[in-house]
N, C-alpha and C positions, 0 to 999 in steps of 0.2 A: 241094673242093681249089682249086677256082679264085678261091671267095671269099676264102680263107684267101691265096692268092697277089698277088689284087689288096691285101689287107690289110698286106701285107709290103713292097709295090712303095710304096705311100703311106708308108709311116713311114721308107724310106729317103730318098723324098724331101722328106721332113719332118725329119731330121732337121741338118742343114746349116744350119737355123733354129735349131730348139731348143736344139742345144747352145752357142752363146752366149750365148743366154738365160740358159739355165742357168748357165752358166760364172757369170754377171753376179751372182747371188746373192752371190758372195763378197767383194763390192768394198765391203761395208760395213764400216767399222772402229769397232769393240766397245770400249767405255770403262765406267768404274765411277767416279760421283761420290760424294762424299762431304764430310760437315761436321761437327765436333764444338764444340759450344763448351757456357760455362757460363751457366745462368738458374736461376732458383727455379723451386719446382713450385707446386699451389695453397695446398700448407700453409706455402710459405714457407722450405722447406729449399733449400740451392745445390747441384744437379745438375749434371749433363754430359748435354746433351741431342745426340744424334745422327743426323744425317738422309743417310740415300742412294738413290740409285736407278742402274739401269742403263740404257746407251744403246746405240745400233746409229746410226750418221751415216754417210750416204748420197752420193756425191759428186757435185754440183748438177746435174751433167745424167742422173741416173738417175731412172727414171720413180717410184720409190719416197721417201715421205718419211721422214726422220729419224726412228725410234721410239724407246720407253722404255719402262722398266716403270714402277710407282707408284712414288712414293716415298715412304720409310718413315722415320716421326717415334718415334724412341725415347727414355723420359725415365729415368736412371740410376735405379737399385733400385725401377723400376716394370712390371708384366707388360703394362701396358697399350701396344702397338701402335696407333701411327696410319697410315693408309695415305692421300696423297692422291694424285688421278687426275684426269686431264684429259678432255674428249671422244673422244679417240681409246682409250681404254679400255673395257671392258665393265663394271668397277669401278665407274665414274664414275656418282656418284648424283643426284637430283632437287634439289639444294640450292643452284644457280644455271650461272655459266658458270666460266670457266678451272681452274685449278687447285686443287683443293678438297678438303677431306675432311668429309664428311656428320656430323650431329649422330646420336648412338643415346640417344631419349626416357628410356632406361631408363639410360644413364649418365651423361649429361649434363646441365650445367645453362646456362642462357643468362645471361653474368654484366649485360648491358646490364636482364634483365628480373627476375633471381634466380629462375626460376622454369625445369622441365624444358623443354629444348629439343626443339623438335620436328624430325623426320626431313627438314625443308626448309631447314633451317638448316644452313649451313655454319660450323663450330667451328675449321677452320683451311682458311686464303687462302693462294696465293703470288702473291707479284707482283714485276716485274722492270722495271728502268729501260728496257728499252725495248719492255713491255708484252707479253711473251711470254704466250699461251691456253696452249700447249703446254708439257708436262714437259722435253721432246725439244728442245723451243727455248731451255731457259735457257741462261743465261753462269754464270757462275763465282760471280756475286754476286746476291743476290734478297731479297726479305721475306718476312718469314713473320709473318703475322696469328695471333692465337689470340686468339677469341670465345669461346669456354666453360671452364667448368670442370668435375672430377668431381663428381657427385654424393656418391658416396662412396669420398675418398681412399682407404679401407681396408676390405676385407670379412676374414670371415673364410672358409676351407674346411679342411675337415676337422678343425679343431681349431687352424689355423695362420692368423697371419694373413697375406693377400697385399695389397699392394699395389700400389694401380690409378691413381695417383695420373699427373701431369705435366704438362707444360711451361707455367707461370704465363700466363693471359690478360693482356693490355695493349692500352691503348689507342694506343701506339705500336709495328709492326711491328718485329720482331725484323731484324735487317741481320746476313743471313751470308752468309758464305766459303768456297765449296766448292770440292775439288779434285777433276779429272777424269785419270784415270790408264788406261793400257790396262787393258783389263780381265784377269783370272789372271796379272799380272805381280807383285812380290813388293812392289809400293808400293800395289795395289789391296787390302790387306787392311784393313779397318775398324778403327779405332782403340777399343780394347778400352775398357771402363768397368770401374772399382776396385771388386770386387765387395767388399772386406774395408771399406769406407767403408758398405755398406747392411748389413753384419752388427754392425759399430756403432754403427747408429742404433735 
């Protein structure tokens, strides 16, 4: 009983700390970025290629840095997902530094050498006029690099074909425009792709 006593006398006076601490979780403000614009894909058709990610920003004097999640490269009437990730992610794979998304051998091809690219290779770069490492640190404006292409635009499964195709490689970085809006507010919804334009292709 007396441990259990001493154990109760500690946590009350602990807790006069803690709970600003805690409190302090909440002071981060939650946004949802987002960009749609139009490019070809590797076969040369004109998509609507769409790229987002979520943030948490932290106000400068909290001991916590600005997070993100990956952010996700989608190319219209294709199933293929790209996810790029920066060092502060688990995500984030062997295929250099900032912001990246890894090559997969089995899908990709490296168009610098036409031949399968390997898991060290990065297939899409972001980069930002004032040199952001960080997902979490971009502005509203950035590039986006694409080194590879699919190996194979189109498989089939089950009998149907899918899909796998997107966002056309170049030797000059793509320049977009992304909006950062609170996040579950009724402007943070992603801006849908014309699904009846992939049924008439």
């Amino acid at each position: 009983m007396k441990l259990l006593s001493t154990a109760r006398n500690v946590l009350k006076s602990a807790l006069p700390v803690l709970l600003p601490v805690f409190g302090l979780t909440g002071c981060a403000s939650y946004y949802t970025h987002y960009a749609m614009f139009p490019a070809d894909n590797s076969a040369g058709e004109s998509r609507q290629v769409r790229i987002s990610w979520d943030s948490a920003d932290y106000p400068g004097w909290w001991i916590v840095s600005d997070k993100s999640t990956t952010m996700k490269v989608e190319t219209e009437c294709s199933e293929r997902v790209w996810r790029l990730a920066d060092d502060s992610h688990d995500a984030a794979g062997d295929c250099g530094q900032g912001i990246r998304a890894c090559a997969d051998p089995r899908q990709d091809l490296l168009v610098s050498t036409g031949g399968p690219a390997a898991a060290d290779a990065a297939c899409m770069t972001v980069s930002s006029p004032d040199g952001a490492e960080r997902i979490a640190e971009l502005g509203n404006q950035f590039s986006l690099l694409v080194s590879c292409q699919p190996a194979q635009p189109e498989v089939v499964r089950a009998g149907e074909p899918v899909n796998l195709d997107y966002i056309r490689s170049s030797a000059v970085a793509y320049t977009v425009y992304a909006r950062r809006v609170p996040r579950g507010s009724l402007s943070a919804r992603l801006p849908a792709f014309d699904e009846s334009r992939c049924k008439a292709d």
